[in-house]
N, CA, C and O of each residue as an XYZ file, in Angstrom:
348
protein
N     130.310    137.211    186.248
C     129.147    138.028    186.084
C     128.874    138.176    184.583
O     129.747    138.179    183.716
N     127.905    138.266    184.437
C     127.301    138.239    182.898
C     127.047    139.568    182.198
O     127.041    140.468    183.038
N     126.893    139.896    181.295
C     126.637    141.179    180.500
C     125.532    141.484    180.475
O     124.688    140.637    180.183
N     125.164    142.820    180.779
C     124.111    143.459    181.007
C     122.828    143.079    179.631
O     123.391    143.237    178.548
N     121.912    142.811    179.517
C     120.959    142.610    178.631
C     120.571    143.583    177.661
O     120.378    143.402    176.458
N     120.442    145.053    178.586
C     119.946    146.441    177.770
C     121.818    146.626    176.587
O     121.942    147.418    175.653
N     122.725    145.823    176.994
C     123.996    146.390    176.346
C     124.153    145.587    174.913
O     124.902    145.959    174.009
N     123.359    144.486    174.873
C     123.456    143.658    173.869
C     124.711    143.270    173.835
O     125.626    143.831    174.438
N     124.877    141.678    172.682
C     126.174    141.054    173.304
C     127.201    141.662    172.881
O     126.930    142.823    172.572
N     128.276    141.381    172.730
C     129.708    142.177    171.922
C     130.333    141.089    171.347
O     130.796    139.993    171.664
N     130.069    142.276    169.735
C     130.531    141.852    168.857
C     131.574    143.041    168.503
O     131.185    144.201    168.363
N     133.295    142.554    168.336
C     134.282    143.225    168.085
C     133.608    144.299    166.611
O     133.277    143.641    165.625
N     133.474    145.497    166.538
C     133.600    146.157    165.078
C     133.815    145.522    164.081
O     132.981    144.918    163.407
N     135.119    145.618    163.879
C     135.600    144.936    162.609
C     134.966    143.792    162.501
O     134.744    143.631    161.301
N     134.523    142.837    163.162
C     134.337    142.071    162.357
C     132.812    141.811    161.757
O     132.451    140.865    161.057
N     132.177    142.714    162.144
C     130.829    142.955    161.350
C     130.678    144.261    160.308
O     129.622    144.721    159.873
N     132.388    144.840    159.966
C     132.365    145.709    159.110
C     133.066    145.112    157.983
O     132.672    145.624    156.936
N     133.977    144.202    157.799
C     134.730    143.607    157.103
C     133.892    142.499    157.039
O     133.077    142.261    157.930
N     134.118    141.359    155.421
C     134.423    139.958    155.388
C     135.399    139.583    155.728
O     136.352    139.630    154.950
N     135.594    138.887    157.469
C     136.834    138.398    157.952
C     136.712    137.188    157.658
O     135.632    136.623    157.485
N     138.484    136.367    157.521
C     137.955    134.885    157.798
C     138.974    134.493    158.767
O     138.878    133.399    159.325
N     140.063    135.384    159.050
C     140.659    135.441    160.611
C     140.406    135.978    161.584
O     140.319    137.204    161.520
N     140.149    135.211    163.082
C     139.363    135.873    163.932
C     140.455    136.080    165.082
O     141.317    135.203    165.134
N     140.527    137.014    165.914
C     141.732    137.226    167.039
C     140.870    136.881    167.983
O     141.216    136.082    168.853
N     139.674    137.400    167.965
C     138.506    137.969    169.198
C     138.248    136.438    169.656
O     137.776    135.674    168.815
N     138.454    136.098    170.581
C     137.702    134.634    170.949
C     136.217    135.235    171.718
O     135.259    134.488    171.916
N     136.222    136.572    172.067
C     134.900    137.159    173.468
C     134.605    137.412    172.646
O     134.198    138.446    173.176
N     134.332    137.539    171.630
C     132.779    138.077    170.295
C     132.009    136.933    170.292
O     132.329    135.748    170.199
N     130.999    137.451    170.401
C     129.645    136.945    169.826
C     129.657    136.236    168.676
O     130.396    136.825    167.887
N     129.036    134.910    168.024
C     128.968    134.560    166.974
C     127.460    135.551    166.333
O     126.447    135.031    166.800
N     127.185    136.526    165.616
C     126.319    137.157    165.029
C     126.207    136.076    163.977
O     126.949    135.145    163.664
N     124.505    136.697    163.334
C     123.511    135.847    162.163
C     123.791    136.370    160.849
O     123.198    135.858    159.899
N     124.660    137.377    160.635
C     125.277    137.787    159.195
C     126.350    136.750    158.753
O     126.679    136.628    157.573
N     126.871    136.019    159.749
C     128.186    134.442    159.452
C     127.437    133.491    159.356
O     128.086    132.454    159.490
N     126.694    133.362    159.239
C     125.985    131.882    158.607
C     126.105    131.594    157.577
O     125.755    132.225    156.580
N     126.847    130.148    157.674
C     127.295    129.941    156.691
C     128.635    129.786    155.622
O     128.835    129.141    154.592
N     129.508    130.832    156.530
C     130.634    130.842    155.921
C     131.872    130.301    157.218
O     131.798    129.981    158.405
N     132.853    130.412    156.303
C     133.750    129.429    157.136
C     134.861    130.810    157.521
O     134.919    131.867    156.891
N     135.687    130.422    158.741
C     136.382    131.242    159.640
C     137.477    130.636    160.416
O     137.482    129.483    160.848
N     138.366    131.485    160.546
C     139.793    130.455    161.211
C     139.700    131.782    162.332
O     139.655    133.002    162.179
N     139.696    130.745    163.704
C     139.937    131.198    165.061
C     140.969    130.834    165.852
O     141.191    129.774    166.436
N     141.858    132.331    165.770
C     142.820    131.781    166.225
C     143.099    130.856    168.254
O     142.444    131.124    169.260
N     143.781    130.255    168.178
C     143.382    129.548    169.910
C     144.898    130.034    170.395
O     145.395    129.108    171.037
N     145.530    130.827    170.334
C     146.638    131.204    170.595
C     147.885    130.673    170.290
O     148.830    131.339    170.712
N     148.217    129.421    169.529
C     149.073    129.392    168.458
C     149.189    129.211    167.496
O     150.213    129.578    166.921
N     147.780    128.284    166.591
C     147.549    128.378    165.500
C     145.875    129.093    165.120
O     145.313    129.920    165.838
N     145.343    128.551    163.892
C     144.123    129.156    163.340
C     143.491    127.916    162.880
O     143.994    127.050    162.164
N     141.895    127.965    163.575
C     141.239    126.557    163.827
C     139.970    126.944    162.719
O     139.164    127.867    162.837
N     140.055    126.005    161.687
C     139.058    126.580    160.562
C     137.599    125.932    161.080
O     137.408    124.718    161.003
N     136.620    126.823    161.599
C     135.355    126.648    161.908
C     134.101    127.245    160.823
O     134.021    128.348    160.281
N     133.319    126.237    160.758
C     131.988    126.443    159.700
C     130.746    127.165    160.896
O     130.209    126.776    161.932
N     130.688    128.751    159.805
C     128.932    128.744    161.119
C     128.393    128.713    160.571
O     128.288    129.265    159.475
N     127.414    127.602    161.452
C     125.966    127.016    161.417
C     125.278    127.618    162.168
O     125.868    128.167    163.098
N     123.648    127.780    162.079
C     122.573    128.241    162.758
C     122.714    128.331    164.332
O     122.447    129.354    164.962
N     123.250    126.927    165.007
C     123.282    126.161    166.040
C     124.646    127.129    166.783
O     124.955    126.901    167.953
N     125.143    127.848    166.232
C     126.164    128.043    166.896
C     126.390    129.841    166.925
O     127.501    130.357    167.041
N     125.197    130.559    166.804
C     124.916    131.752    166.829
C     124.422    132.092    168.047
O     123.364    131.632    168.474
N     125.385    133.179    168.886
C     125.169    133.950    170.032
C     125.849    132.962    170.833
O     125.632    133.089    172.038
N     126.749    131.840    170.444
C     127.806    131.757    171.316
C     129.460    132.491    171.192
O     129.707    133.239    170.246
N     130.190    132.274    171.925
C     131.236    132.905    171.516
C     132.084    132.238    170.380
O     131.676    131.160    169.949
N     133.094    132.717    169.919
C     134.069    132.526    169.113
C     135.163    131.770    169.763
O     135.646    130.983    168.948
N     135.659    131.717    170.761
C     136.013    130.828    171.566
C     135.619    129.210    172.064
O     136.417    128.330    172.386
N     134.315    129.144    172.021
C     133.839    127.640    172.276
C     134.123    127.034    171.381
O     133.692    125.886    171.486
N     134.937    127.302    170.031
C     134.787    126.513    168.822
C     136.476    126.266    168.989
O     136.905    125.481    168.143
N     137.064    126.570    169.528
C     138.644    126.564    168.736
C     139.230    126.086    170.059
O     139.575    127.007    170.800
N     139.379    125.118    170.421
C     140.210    124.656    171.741
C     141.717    125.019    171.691
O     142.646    124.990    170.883
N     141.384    125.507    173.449
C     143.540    125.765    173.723
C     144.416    125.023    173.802
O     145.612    125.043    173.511
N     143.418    124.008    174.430
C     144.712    123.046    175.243
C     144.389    121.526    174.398
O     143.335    121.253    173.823
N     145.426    120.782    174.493
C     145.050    119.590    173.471
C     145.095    118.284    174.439
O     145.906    118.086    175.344
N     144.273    117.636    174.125
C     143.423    116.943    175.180
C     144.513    115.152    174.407
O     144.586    114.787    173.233
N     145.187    114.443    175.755
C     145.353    113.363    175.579
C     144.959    112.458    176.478
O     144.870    112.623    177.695
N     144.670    111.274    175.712
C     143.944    110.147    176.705
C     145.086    109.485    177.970
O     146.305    109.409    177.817
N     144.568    109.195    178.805
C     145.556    108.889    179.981
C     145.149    107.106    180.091
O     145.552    106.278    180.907
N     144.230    106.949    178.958
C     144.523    104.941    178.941
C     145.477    104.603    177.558
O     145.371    105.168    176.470
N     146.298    103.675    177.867
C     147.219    103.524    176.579
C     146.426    102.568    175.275
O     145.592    101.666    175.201
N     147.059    103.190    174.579
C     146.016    102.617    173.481
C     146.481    100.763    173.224
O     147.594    100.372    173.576
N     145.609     99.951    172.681
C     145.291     98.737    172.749
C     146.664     98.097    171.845
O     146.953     96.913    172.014
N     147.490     98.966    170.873
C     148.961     98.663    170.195
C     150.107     97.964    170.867
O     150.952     97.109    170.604
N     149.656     98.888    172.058
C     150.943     98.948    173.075
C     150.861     97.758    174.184
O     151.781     97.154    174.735
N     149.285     97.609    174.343
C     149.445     96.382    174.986
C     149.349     94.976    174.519
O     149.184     93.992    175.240
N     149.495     95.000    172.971
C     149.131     93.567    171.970
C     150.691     93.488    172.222
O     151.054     92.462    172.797
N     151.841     94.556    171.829
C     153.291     94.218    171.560
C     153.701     93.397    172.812
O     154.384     92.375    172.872
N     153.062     94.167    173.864
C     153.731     93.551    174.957
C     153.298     91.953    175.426
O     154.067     91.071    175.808
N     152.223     91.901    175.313
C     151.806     90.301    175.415
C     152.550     89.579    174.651
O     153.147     88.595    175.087
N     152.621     89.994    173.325
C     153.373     89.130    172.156
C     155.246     88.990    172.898
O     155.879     87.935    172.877
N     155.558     89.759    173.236
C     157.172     89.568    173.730
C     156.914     88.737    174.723
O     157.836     87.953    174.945
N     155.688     88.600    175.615
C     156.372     87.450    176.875
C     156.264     86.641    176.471
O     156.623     85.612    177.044
């Protein structure tokens, strides 16, 4: 379910009272006072340095900093040159 419209989005306090450039909040709002400057979001074990741009205002702080780390499930083209070469 989505957030009420009359409530406007949520943006954590602090971070429209402070110049932060560490973010905890992944559910905040990207607000139009960060344009422009750069920000490390944390994704729950490290801090992912993100630039805001225009394009990326009134989404969350979360869409920018991935959790999980994404590997390809085809093997890369190295692995199958070695092996041709040995038969």
């Amino acid at each position: 379910m989505s957030r009420s419209k009359w409530k406007g989005s949520f943006v954590e306090k602090n971070i429209l009272n402070k110049d932060h450039t560490k973010l905890w909040s992944r559910s905040s709002t990207v607000p139009e006072s960060m344009i422009g400057n750069f920000v490390l979001i944390h994704n729950g074990k490290e801090f992912k340095k993100v630039l805001i741009i225009r394009e990326k205002v009134g989404f969350k702080f979360g869409d920018f900093s991935f959790t999980r780390k994404y590997t390809s499930k085809i093997k890369s083209s190295k692995v199958i040159q070695t092996k041709k070469k040995k038969v």
